[in-house]
C-alpha positions in Angstrom: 59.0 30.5 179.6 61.4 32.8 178.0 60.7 32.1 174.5 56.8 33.0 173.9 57.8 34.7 170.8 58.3 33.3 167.3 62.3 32.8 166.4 63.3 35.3 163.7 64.3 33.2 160.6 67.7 33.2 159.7 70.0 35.6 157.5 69.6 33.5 154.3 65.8 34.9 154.6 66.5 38.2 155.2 66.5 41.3 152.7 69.8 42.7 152.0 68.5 46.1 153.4 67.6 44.1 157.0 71.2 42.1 157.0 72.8 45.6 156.0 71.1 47.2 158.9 71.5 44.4 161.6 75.2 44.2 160.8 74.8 40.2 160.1 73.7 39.6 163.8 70.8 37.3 164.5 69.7 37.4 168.0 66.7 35.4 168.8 63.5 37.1 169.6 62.7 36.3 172.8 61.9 38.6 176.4 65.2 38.8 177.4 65.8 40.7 174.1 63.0 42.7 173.4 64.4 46.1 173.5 63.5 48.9 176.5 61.5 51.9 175.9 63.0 54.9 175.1 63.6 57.2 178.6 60.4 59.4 179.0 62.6 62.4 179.7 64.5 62.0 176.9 64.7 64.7 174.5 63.5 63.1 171.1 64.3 64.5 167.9 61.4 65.1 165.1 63.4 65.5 162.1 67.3 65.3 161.2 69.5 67.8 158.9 69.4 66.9 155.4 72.9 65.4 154.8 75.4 67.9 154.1 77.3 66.1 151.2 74.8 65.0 149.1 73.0 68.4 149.2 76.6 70.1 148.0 77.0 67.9 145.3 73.8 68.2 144.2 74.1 71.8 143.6 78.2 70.7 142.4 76.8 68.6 139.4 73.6 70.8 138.5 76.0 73.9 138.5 78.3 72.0 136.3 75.8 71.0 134.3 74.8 74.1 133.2 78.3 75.0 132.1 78.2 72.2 130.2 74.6 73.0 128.6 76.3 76.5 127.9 79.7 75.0 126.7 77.9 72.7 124.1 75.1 74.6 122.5 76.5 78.6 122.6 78.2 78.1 119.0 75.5 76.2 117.8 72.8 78.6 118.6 74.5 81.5 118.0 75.0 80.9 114.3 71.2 79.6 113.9 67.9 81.4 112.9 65.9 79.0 114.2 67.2 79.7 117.5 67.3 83.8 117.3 71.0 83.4 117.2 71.1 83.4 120.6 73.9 82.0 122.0 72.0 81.6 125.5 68.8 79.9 123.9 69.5 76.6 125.9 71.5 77.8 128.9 68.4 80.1 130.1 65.8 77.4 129.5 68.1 74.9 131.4 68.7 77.6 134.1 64.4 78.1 134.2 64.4 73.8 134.5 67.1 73.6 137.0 65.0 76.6 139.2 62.2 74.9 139.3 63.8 71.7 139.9 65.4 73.5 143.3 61.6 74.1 144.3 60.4 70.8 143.6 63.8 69.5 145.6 62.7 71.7 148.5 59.3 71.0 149.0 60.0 67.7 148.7 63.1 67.5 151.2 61.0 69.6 153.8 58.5 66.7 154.0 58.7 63.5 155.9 59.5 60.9 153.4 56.6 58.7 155.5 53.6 60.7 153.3 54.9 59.5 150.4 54.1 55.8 151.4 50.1 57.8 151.1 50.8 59.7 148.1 52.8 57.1 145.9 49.0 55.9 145.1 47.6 59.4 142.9 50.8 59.7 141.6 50.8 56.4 140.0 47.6 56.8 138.5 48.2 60.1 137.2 51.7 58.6 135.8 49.6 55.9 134.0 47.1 58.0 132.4 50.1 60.0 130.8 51.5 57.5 129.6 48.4 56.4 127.5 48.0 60.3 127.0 51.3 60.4 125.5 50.2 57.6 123.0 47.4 59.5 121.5 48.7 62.7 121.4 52.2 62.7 122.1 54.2 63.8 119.6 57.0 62.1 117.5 60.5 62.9 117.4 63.2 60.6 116.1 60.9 57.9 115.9 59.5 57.4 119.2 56.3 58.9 120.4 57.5 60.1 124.3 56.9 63.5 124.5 53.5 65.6 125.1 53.2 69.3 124.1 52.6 72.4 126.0 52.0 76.1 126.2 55.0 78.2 125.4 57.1 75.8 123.5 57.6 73.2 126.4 57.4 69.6 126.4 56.5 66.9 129.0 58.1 63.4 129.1 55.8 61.1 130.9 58.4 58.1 131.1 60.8 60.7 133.2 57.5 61.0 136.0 57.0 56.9 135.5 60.4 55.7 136.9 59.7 57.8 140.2 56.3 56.4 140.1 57.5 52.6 140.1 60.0 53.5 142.6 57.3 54.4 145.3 55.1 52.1 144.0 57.2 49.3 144.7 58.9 50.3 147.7 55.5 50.8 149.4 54.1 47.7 148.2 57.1 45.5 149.3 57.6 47.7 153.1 53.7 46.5 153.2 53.9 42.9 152.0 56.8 42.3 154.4 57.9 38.8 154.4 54.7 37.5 152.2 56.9 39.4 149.3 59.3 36.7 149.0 56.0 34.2 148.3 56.2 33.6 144.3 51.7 33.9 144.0 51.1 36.6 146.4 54.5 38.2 146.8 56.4 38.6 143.5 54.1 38.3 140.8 52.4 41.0 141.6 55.0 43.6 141.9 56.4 42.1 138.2 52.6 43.0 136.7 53.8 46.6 137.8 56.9 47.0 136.2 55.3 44.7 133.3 52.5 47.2 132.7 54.3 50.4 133.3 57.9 49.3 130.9 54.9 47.9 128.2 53.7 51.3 128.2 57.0 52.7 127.4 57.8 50.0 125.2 54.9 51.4 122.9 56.6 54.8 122.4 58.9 53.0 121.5 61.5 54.3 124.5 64.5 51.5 124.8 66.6 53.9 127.1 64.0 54.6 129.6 62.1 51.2 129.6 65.3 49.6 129.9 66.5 52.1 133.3 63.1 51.3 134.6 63.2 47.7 134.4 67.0 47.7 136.0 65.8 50.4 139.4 63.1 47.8 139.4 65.6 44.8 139.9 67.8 46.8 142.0 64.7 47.2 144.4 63.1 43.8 144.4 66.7 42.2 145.2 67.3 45.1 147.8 63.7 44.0 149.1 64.3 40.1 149.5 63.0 38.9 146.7 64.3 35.0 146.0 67.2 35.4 143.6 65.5 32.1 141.6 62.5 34.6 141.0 64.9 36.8 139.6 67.0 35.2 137.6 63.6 33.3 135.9 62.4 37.0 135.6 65.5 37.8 133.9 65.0 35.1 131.5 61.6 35.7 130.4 62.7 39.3 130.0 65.5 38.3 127.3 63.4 36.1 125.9 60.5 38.4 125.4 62.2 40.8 123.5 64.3 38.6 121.6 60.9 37.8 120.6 59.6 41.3 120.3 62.4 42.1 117.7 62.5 39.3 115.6 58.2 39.3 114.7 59.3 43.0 114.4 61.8 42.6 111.9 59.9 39.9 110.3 56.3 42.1 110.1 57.6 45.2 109.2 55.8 46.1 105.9 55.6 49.7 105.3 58.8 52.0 105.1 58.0 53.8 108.1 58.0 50.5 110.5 61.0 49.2 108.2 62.5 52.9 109.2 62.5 52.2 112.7 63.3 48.7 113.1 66.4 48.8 110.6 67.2 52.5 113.2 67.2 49.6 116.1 69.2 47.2 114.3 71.7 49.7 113.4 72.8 50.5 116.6 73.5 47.4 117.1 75.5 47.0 114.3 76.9 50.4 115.3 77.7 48.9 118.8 79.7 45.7 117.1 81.6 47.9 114.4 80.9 51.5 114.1 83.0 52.2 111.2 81.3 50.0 108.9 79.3 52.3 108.0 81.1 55.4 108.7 78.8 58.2 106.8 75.6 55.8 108.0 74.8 54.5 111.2 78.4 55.2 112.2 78.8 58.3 111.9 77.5 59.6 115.5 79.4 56.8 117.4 82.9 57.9 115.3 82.3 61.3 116.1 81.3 61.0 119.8 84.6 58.8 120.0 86.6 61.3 118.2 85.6 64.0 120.2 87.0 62.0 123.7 90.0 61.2 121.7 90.9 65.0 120.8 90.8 65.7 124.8 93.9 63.7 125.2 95.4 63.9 128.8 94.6 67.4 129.9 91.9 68.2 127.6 91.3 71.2 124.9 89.8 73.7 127.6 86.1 75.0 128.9 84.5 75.8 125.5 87.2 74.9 123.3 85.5 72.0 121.8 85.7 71.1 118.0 83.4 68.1 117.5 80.3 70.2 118.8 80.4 72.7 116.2 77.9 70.7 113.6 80.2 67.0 114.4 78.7 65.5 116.8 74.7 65.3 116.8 73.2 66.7 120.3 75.8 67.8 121.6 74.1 69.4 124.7 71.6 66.5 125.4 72.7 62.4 124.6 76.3 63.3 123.7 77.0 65.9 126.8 80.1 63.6 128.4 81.9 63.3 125.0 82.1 67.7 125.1 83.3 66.8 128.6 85.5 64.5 127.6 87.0 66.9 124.6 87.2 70.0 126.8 88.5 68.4 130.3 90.5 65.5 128.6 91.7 62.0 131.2 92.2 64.1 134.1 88.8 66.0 134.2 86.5 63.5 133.6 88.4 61.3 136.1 87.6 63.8 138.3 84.3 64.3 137.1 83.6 60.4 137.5 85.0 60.4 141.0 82.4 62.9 142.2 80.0 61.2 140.7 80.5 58.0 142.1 81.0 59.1 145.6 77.6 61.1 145.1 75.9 57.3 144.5 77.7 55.4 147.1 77.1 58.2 149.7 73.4 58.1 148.9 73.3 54.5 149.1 75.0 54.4 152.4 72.4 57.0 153.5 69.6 54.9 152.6 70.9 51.5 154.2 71.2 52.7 157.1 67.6 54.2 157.5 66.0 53.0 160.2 62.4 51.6 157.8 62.8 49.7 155.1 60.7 51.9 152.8 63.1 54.6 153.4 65.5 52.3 152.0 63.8 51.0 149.5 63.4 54.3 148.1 66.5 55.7 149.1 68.6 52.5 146.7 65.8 53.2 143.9 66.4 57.0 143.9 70.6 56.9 143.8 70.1 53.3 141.6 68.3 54.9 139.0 70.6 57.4 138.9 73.7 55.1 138.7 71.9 53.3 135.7 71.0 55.7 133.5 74.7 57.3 134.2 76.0 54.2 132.9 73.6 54.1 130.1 74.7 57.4 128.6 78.0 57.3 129.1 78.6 53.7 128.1 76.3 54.1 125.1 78.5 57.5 124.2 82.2 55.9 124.8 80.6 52.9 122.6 80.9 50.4 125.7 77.2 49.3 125.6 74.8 50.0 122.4 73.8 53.4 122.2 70.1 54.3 123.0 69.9 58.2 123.8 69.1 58.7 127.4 70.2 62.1 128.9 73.2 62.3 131.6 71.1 62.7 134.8 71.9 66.5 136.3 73.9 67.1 133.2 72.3 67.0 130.1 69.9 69.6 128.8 66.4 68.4 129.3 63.5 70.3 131.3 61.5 67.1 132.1 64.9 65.2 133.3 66.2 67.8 135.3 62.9 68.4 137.0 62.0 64.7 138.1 65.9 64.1 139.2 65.9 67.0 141.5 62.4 66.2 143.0 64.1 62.6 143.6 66.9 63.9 145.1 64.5 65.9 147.7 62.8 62.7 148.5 66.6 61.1 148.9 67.5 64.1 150.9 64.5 64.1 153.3 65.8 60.2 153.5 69.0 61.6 155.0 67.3 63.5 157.6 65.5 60.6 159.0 68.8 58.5 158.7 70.7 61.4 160.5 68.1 61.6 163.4 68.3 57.9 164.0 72.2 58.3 164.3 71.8 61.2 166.6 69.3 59.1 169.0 71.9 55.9 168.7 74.5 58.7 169.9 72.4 60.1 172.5 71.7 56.3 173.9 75.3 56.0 173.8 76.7 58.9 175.5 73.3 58.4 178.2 74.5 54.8 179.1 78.1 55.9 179.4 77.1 58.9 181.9 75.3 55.9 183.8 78.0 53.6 184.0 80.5 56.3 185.1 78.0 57.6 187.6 77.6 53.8 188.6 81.4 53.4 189.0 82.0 56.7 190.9 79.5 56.1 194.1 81.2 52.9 194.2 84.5 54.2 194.6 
């Protein structure tokens, strides 16, 4: 009689987000266990404080950053006409960025993160029509075609906008599939179609660095949504294959110098990633430099704005090649430090999100501090020659209006996250502390 419900399947079936949550416990789902109502009199709260820690080092690393922006571009600018020799051409422009960005954080912190499950849809759709936008009349800088011009000397970088777009996109679609996501036909092939279309789109400009962070928050959220690792792995496989593929008719079908241009710029960074001083005035010659600079910082480091290898060395020094200045100027035991922060910024927002109470929060939550984690570990092993180098800014860090924008809009949907996780702790508390009143109530008429 008790069992009139269907039995819950067991943890090798459940997404890593539901096992997280449940702790690894796997009670059967029958009447006995079907949880009580909440107490009608009991006080119910709407909306939680956004967590205190991430929202400090928020403001810790965007603060930072523009020191760093300052620290890395003053001597350039100052001694150039093309930038007014203004030694603060950068550092205010950042400062305008980071402003705005602290709006956008705001407005989006203040909102339930629910209405974005109804708004990921125009978002999307504007994201797409950008990104074909940016293919007509984008314009192109070092090669790729990524960036669409505006009024007053500013820029727009649709790819930045499309890796919060597939992040809501996907965490919607899997929240709403539920366990008919982990079905190959209906399920999983058409979330890959997403992130197919979207990273082809990017592919175009051609953006390696961005396609490539989109295509890894992607994974991280399909695993984090239960996908079958099988399906993964075969997706993984196709993926390598593809552009294995991609490269090689490339190579082989470049005619003209401009497509020869940019596949032998691809190549070389590969060759730069296997030996960087083989061609030490060529292809090399930012890898040595960017090295040379975190050598120079030594154990303690030169000081805050006593950098050599910025001054007309290293190439972009404010933007792709930020943590090498940081490197030079704090030396081992400041970006040690630097790295700690930072990792304890990602694992406290993905603690956040696991332990949100619906699994699009989650979702969202791991895709948000994920994508930053990745494209971290992009920059700064691409600039410390770990992985091939591909040019993708240091997220909070690096000088970039578009970047700094979309990551503090993120981090107010992460932070609205928090306040939703918060609120279910406090009601866990409150259940708590109401059932041990009861009992000691209980326990004191019987004595």
């Amino acid at each position: 009689m008790n069992k009139i419900r269907k039995p819950v399947s067991g943890s090798g079936t459940q997404s890593l987000a539901d096992r997280y949550r449940s702790g690894g416990n796997t009670r059967s789902n029958n009447v006995r266990n079907i949880p009580k109502p909440a107490e009608p009199n009991r006080k119910i709260l709407k909306q939680g404080a956004p967590d205190f820690q991430l929202l400090v080092l928020t403001f810790i690393l965007v603060g930072f950053g523009i020191l760093m922006v300052f620290s890395a571009s003053s001597s350039l600018t100052f001694t150039s006409e093309r930038f007014s020799y203004d030694s603060m051409y950068f550092t205010k422009r950042h400062i305008i960025f980071a402003v705005l960005g602290l709006v956008a954080m705001f407005f989006a912190m203040r909102a339930h993160y629910s209405k974005y499950k109804k708004w990921f849809a125009p978002f999307f759709l504007v994201t797409i029509v950008m990104l074909v936008a940016v293919l007509l009349i984008g314009d192109k800088i070092n090669g790729a075609r990524s960036w669409i011009k505006l009024p007053a000397g500013a820029s727009l970088q649709p790819s930045e906008f499309a890796k919060l777009a597939v992040i809501l996109y996907l965490s919607a679609l899997i929240a709403k599939k539920g366990e008919r996501f982990r079905d190959l036909r209906t399920g999983y092939i058409p979330v890959m179609l997403i992130v197919g279309l979207v990273a082809g789109l990017i592919m175009l400009q051609p953006d390696l660095g961005s396609c490539m962070i989109l295509v890894a928050t992607a994974g991280l959220i399909i695993y984090t949504g239960g996908a079958s690792v099988k399906h993964i792995f075969a997706s993984v496989a196709l993926l390598v294959l593809g552009a294995a593929l991609v490269f090689g008719v490339d190579s082989l079908f470049s005619h003209d110098s401009a497509e020869k241009g940019d596949s032998g710029y691809r190549m070389g960074r590969i060759e730069t990633f296997l030996d960087p001083f083989a061609d030490p005035r060529g292809t090399g010659y930012n890898m040595i430099q960017s090295l040379t600079a975190i050598g120079q910082g030594g154990f303690s480091g030169s000081g805050f704005g006593q950098s050599i290898q910025k001054l007309h060395y290293l190439p972009n020094p404010y933007n792709d090649f930020i943590f090498s200045v940081i490197g030079e100027e704090f030396g081992f035991v400041g970006t040690t430090l630097f790295l700690l922060a930072y990792a304890y910024f990602i694992i406290r927002g993905i603690w956040l999100s696991l332990r949100c109470p619906d699994i699009f929060g989650t979702l969202v939550g791991v895709g948000i501090m994920g994508m930053f984690a990745i494209q971290a570990f992009i920059n700064i092993g691409g600039v410390t020659n770990t992985i091939p180098l591909t040019g993708v800014p240091l997220p909070f860090i690096s000088y970039g209006g578009t970047s700094l924008v979309v990551m503090m809009l993120s981090m107010g949907i992460m932070l609205s996250i928090s306040r939703e996780t918060h609120r279910a702790l406090a009601e866990q508390q409150a259940s708590g502390s109401d059932r041990n009143t009861r009992r000691q109530s209980i326990s004191m008429r019987m004595k």
